[in-house]
N, C-alpha and C positions, 0 to 999 in steps of 0.2 A: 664616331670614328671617321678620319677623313679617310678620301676615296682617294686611290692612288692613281691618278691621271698619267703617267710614262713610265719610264722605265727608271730604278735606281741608277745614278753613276757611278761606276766600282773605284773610279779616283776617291770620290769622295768615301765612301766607302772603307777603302783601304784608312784613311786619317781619320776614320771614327765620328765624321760628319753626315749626319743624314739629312741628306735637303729638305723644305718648306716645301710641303705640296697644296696651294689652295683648296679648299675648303670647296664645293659647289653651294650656291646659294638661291633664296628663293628668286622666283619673277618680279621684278618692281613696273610699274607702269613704264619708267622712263625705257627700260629694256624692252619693252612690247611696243615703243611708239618707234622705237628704234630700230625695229626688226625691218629689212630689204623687203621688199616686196615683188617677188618674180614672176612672173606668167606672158603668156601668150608666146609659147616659143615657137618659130617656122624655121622649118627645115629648107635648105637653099636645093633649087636643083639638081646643083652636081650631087648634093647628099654630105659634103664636105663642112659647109657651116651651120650653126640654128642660130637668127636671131632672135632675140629675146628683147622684153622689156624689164626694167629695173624701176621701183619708186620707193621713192624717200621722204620718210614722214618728217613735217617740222613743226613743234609749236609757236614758232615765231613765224614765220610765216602763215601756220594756222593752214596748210596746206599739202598735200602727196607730190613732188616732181618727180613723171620719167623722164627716163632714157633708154636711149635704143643701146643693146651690148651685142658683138657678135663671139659666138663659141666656138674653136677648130673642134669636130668629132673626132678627132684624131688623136690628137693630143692633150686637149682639155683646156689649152689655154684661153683668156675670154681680155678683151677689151673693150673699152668703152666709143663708140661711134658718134656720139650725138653729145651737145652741150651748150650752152649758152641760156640765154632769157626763153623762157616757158617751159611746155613740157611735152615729150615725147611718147605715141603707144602706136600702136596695131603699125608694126612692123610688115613688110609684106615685098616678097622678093618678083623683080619682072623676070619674065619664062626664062631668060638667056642668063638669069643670073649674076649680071651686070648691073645692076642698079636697084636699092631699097626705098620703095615707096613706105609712108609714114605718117601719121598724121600730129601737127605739132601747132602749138597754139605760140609758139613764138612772133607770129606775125599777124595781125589782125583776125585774133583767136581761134580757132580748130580749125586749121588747113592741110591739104594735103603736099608736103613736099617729097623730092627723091632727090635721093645719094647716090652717084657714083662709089662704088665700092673700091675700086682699085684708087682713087686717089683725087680731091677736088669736092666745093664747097655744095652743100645741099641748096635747091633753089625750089621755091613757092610754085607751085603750077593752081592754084587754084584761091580766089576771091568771093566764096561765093557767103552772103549776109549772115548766117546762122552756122556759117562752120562747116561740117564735112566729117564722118565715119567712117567706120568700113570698108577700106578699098580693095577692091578686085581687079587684077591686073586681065585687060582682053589679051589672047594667047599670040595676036603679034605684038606684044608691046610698045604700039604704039599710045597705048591711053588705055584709061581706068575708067570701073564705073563705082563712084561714090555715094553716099547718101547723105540727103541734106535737109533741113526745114526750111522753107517757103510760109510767107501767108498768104493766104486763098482768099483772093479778090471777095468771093460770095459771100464772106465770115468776117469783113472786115466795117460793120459798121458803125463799131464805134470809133473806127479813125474818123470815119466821114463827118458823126456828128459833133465830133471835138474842132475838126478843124485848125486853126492857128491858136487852140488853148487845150493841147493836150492834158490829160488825166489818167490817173491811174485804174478806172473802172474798165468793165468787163463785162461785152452783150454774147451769149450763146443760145443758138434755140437748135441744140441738137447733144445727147450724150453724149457720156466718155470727153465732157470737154476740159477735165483731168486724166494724168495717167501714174501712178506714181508720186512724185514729185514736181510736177512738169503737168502745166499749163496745155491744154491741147485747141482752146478756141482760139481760132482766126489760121490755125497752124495745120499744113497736111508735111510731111517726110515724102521725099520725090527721091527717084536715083536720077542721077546726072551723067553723063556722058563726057567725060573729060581725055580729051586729048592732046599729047605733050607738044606736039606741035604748035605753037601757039597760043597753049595754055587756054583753050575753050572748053566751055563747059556748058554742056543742054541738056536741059530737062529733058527725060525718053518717056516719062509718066504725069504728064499733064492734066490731068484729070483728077475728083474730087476721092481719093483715096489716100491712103497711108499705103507707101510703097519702099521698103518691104511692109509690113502689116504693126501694127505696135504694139498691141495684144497676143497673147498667147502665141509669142514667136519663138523662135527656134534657136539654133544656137548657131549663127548666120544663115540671114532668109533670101541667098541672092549666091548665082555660081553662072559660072560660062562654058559652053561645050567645046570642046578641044578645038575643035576646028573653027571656034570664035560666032558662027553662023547663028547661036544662038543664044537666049540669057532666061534665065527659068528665075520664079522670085517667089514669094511666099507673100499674099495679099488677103484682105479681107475685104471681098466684092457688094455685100452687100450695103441699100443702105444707110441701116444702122447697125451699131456695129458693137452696143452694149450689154446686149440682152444674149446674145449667140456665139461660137466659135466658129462659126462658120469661113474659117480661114484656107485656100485653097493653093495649090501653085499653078502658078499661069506661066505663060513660054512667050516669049517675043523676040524680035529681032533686038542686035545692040544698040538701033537707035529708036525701039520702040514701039515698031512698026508692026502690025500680023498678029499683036497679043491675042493670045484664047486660053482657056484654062484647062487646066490639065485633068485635075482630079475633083470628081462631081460629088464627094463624099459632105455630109452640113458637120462632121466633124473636124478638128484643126490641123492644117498640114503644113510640115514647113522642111527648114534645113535640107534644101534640091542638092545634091551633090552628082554631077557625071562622072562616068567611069572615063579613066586615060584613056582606052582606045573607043571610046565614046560610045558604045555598044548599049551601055544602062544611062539608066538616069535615075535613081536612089532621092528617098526622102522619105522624112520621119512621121507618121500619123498617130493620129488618136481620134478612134473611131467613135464612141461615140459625143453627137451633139451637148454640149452646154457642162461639158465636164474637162476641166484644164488637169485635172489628175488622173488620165483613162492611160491604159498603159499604153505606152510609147513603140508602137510598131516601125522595123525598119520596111520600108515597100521598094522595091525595084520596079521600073519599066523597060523592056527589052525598047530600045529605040531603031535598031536596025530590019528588025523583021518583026512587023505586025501579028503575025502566027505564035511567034515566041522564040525561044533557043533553045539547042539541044541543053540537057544534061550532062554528055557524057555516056549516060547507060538506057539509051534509048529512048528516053521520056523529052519530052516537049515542056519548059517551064516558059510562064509569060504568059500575053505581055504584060499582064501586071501580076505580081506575087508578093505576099509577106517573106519573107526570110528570118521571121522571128515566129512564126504561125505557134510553134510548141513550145513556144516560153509564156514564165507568167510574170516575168521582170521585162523593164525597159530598158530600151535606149537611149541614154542621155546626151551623147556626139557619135561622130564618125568618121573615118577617113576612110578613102580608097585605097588599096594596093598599089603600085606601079604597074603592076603587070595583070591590073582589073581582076584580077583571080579570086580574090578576096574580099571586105574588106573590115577594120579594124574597130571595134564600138565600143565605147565606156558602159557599162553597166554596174547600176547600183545595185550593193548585194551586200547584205547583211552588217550595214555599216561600214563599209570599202566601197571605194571603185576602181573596180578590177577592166582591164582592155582582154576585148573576147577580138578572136579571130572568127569570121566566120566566110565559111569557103562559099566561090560563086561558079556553079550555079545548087550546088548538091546544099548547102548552107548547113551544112556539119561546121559544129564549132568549140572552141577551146580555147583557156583561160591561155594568154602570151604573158603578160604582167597582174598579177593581184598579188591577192591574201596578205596584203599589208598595208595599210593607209589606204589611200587617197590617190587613183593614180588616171591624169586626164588629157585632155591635145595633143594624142598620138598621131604621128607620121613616120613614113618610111623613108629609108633611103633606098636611088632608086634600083639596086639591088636586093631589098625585099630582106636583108637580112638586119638590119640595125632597127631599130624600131626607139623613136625618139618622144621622150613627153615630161609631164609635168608630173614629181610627186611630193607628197606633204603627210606628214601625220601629227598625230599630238603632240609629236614629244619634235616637231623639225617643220619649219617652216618650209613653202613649196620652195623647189631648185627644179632644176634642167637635171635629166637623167638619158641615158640612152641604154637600152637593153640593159640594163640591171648595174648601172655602173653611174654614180654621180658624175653630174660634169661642171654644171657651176655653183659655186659655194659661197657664196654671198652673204650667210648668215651663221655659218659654221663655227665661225670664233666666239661670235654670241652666243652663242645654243651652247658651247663648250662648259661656259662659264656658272649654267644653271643648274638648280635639282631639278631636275624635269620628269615626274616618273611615266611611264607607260599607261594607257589604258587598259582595262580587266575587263573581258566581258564575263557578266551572267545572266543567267535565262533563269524564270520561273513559269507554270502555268497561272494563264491570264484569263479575261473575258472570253467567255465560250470555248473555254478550255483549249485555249491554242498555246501553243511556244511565245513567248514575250523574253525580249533579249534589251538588254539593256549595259552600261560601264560605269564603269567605280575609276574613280581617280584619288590616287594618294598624296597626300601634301609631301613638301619637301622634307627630308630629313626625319621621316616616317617612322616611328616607337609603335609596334605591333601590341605596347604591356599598357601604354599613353590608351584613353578615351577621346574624340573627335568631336566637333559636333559638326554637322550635316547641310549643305546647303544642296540640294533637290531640283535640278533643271527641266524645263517642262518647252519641249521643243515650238516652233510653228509651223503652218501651216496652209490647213491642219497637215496635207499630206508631205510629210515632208523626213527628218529624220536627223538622229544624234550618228554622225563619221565619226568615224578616227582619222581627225584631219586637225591642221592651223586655224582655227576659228579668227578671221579678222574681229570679230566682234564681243560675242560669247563664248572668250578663247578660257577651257578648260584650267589650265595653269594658272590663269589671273585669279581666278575661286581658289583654288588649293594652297596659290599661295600667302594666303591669309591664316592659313592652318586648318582648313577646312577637307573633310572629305567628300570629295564630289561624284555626285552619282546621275546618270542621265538614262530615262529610257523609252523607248522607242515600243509606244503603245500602239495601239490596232486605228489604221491610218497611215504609219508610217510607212516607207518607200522603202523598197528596195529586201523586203521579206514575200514578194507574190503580189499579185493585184487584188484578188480576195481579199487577203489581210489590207490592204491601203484600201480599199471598197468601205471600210466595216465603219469605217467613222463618219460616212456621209447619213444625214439624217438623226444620228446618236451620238454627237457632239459632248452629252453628260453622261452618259453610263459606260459604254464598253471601255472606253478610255481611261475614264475616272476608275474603272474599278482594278486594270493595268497598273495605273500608276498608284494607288494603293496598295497592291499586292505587289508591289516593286519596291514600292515604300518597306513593308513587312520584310522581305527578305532584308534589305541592306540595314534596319534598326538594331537587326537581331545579332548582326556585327560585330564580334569583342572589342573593337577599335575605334564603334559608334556610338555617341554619347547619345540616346532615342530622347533624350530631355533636352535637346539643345539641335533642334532642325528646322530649317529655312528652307522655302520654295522659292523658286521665280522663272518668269518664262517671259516668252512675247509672243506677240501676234496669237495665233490661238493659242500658243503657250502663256497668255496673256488673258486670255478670256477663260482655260483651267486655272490659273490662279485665282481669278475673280469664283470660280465654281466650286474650288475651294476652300474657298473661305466660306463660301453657303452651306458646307459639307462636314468640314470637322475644325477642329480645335491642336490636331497634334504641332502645328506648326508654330513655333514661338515668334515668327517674321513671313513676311512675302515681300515679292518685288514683282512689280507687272509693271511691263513695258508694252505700249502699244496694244492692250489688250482689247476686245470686245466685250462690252460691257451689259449691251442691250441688243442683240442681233434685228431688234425691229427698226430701232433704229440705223445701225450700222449698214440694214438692207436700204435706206432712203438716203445714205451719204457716201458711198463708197461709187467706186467706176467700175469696175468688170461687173456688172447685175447679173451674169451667169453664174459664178460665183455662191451668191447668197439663195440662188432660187433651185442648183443643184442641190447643195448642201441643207435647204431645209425643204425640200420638196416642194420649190414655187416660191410665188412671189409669198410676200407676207401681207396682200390686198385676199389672198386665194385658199394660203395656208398656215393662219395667225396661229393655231393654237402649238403647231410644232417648234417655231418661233418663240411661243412664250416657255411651254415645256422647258424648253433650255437656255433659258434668260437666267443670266446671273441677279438680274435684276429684283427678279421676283424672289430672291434669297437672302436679299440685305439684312432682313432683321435676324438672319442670323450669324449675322458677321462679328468677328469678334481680332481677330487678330490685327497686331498692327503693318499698315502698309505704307512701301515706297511707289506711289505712279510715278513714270515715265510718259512723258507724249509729247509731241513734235507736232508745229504748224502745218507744217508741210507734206503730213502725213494723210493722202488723200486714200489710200486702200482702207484703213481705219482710222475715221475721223477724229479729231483732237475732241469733239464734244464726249466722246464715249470714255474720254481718260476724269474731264471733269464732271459726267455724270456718277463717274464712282467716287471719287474724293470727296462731292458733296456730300454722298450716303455714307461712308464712313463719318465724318465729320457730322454729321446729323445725328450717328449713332454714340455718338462720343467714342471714335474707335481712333487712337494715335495714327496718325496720315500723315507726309509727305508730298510732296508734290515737284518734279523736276520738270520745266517744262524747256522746251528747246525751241527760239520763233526761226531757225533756219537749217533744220534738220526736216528730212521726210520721215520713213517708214523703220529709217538705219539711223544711226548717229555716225558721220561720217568724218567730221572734221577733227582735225586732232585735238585740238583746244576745247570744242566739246567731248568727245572719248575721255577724255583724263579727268573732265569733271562729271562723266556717267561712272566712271570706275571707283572713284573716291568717292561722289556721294552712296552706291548703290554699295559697295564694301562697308561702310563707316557706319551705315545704317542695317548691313545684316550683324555686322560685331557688336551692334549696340545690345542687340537681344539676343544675341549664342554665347558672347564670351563671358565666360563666369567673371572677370574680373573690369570687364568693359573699356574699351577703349574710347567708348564715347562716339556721340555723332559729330567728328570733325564738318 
């Protein structure tokens, strides 16, 4: 039955004509490549506009372009500020409000330019070889400080040996000389010192580090003290810088000068943010050593008085203190108050991210925006009462919101036009008899009396978790609408249910997990609306190495899909760059601690592999190596088991381009229809 989208017209009405109401229909790729892409929104000083950025996916170009848009808070109207040849992000307003710093690849690639906002052409203030990030405006806006990549003279010796016949090889005698997707030999990340004057720019961190830090950093590792006198950064001082987290913040002058560091902790500290009237200095820890998933403490330092600050009610807080001390959930960002009284922190929590207020110095705190979606880069206006940020859920792509009230809609027309149903959550007891929570997605145009068959999502990680958010990637609606009912859940590991529960899966990679998503399995089979003879798994990253564990395990599954999975953790321990990583998670190196390493090797489970599979893997995928996708395909293929193989030679960890995304979604679709749909669609 169609769904009535407006209101009837009583003209028509009267003549016995009842209008055409469109139908909603399912998601097609072409609509999901289609869809805006909003975020980074900054709030302007007077509190009157947010810039935003905007990008726009193409297959012909094979490419994302932003643009900078700005929003009256007032009104809601939005315009477009930026346009021509390349692309526009990180929007970022100077103190007086007068002009939009931005970084835009329009001119000999990522630079940073600024706009005049009242009227007149945006101009290039910076040339430096490798581009430009992040910029921070110092508090007299006179100039910014950027971040750049440089090559480090000491790392450079295979320029020297090449000489007038360059090559494409590559000499390193030091880790982590990948990170991601991205090459790290010969290269260190410097902050720059640029001033509009002139348009100079100087290196303030000269020396053999990554400044801000490239591992385990934060969610911006670089902030300025009101009074400008100082710049605080998130670095990782020792040096090597594979095996530890030992990531700290350190304090210097703007051009460099006086650095010493702040926080003497060997676990990772980052995201420095000062309080307005400069009184704190705030940033994000995780206490302990060689763990990138410890929860996420907010720390304050009293910077005015060494002793501490009052409270309020007699007590003395400071000079250093958690303000998260009785929680067991983290902090994922944060913003200040205007009037430092406060300030405002995403926390993940129970498949949301909800903005907690938490007061300063008493640090009593309470939910301002949640309990729906996805809600993140809050700021204030500077009256403390509007509260500005990003939110998204399954069923709505992220926009610009303020206080509980949409403001740009960018995707609204689109979104109109879909079945798009809601996420369901449910819970059953799980491994060690805890709460385990998980979501059911229903296909478009949903018959409760219809049978479904099941495709089974298996998140990464490992610490990590299924939102109720716009999946750029592994977006919910793409599965469902093949006619599938999708179910995700969020086993012991995942974020944002306690640190205990995210603790349980370090070390037990195969049991407590597997035995979650089994018994998660069990509830949704049992389903009147679930066909339990017609269900698919697939997952990546570690949702990519339970797929593989899965298949060592049982038989219920008529298909898998692994993407970038972990195949052999002894291996994946001798190819991957974060080595803290591999040696938390299995208790050491695998020189030190083989046998827990092999315990949980898929590896060691092939011969009872039996279902058939799609691999995914990417060149470029230096967190989990491309070998660990062909060490499994061989072993299927060896066992006579139907395999697949996607490989991608210019993709990392994600599949990012739109040209490949369309051919991840249509082979990895085509090939779960092959073996759920009773009457097949075939492997297009």
């Amino acid at each position: 039955m169609n769904r009535i989208a407006g209101l009837l017209v009583p003209g028509l009405l009267a003549c016995g004509v009842v209008p055409v109401v469109a139908q909603k229909r399912a998601i097609t790729f072409d609509d999901f490549i289609a869809m805006k892409a909003v975020g980074d929104p900054q709030l302007s000083p007077d509190g009157k506009w947010v810039a935003y950025a905007v990008t726009e996916y193409s297959l012909k170009e094979n490419r994302g372009t932003g643009r900078i848009w700005l929003a009256e808070l007032e009104t809601g109207q939005t315009r477009r500020v930026t346009e021509g040849p390349g692309s526009d992000r990180q929007p970022r307003w100077s103190p007086d409000g007068r002009t939009l710093g931005f970084v835009s690849t329009r001119q000999n690639g990522p630079q940073l330019w600024v706009l005049p906002i009242a009227g007149g052409e945006a101009r290039r203030v910076t040339n430096l070889g490798d581009g430009v990030s992040d910029p921070v405006w110092l508090p007299d806006g006179k100039g910014l400080l950027v971040t750049s990549d440089i090559k480090w003279p000491a790392d450079q010796e295979i320029d020297r040996r090449n000489g007038d016949y360059p090559t494409d090889a590559r000499i390193w005698t030091d880790l982590l000389w990948r990170h991601w997707d991205d090459w790290r030999a010969g290269k260190r990340q410097h902050l720059f010192l640029v001033t509009l004057a002139g348009n100079a720019a100087k290196d303030i961190t000269p020396f053999d580090h990554d400044v801000p830090t490239i591992a385990t950093s934060g969610d911006g590792d670089l902030a300025v003290s009101p009074d400008g006198k100082e710049v605080a950064f998130a670095m990782h001082g020792d040096s090597t810088v594979a095996d530890n987290t030992n990531v700290d913040i350190y304090l210097a002058s703007p051009d460099g000068s006086g650095m010493h560091v702040l926080t003497p902790g060997r676990g990772a500290d980052n995201t420095p943010r000062y309080s307005p009237d400069g009184r704190w200095l705030a940033y994000l820890s995780l206490e302990r050593p060689g763990f990138e998933a410890d929860r996420v403490r907010l720390i304050l330092v009293g910077r005015s008085d060494p002793k501490g600050l009052p409270d309020g009610r007699g007590r003395t807080v400071g000079p250093n203190v958690e303000a998260t001390k009785s929680w067991t959930l983290s902090v994922g960002s944060y913003t200040w108050c205007p009037d430092s009284k406060c300030v405002y922190a995403v926390v993940e929590e129970r498949g949301r991210d909800n903005v907690y207020r938490i007061d300063v110095p008493s640090f009593r705190r309470s939910v301002v925006v949640g309990n729906s979606g996805v809600n993140t880069n809050p700021s204030l206006t500077p009256d403390g009462k509007t509260v500005v940020y990003l939110h998204q859920s399954n069923t709505q792509p992220a926009e610009v919101w303020a206080s509980g009230r949409q403001l740009t809609h960018h995707t609204d027309s689109s979104v109109a036009a879909l079945d798009l149903k809601p996420l369901e959550p449910y819970g059953f007891v799980g491994a060690l008899g805890d709460s385990v929570f998980g979501w059911i997605l229903k296909p478009p145009g949903f018959d409760p009396a219809r049978r479904y068959p099941l495709i089974y999502l298996v998140h990464g990680g490992p610490q990590g978790a299924w939102d109720d958010n716009w999946h750029a990637r592994w977006n919910y609606q793409m599965f469902a609408a093949r006619g599938y009912i999708v179910a995700a859940v969020n086993f012991h590991g995942s974020t944002g249910y306690g640190q205990k529960f995210t603790d349980a899966i370090s070390q037990h990679w195969g049991d407590y997990p597997l035995e979650d998503v089994m018994k998660g399995l069990d509830v949704v089979a049992r389903l009147p609306y679930v066909d339990s003879t017609r269900m698919g798994a697939a997952g990546a990253s570690y949702g990519g190495y339970m797929i593989y564990w899965i298949a060592g395990h049982t038989d219920r599954f008529k298909v898998l899909v692994d993407h970038d999975g972990v195949f052999d953790p002894v291996s994946m321990a001798g190819t991957t760059e974060e080595l803290w990583f591999v040696d938390w998670e299995f208790g050491g190196t695998p020189y030190a601690n083989r046998a827990l390493y092999e315990k949980w090797s898929p590896l060691n489970l092939v011969q009872s592999w039996k279902t058939p599979m799609l691999i995914v893997h990417s060149q470029l995928d230096y967190r989990v190596d491309l070998s660990e996708g062909y060490q499994a395909f061989t072993a299927l293929k060896v066992r006579g088991v139907p395999a697949k193989f996607l490989y991608f030679p210019d993709e990392g960890h994600w599949v990012l381009k739109p040209r490949n995304r369309r051919l991840w979604w249509s082979t990895v679709l085509d090939w779960l229809d092959q073996y759920l749909k009773p009457t097949g669609t075939g492997a297009r």
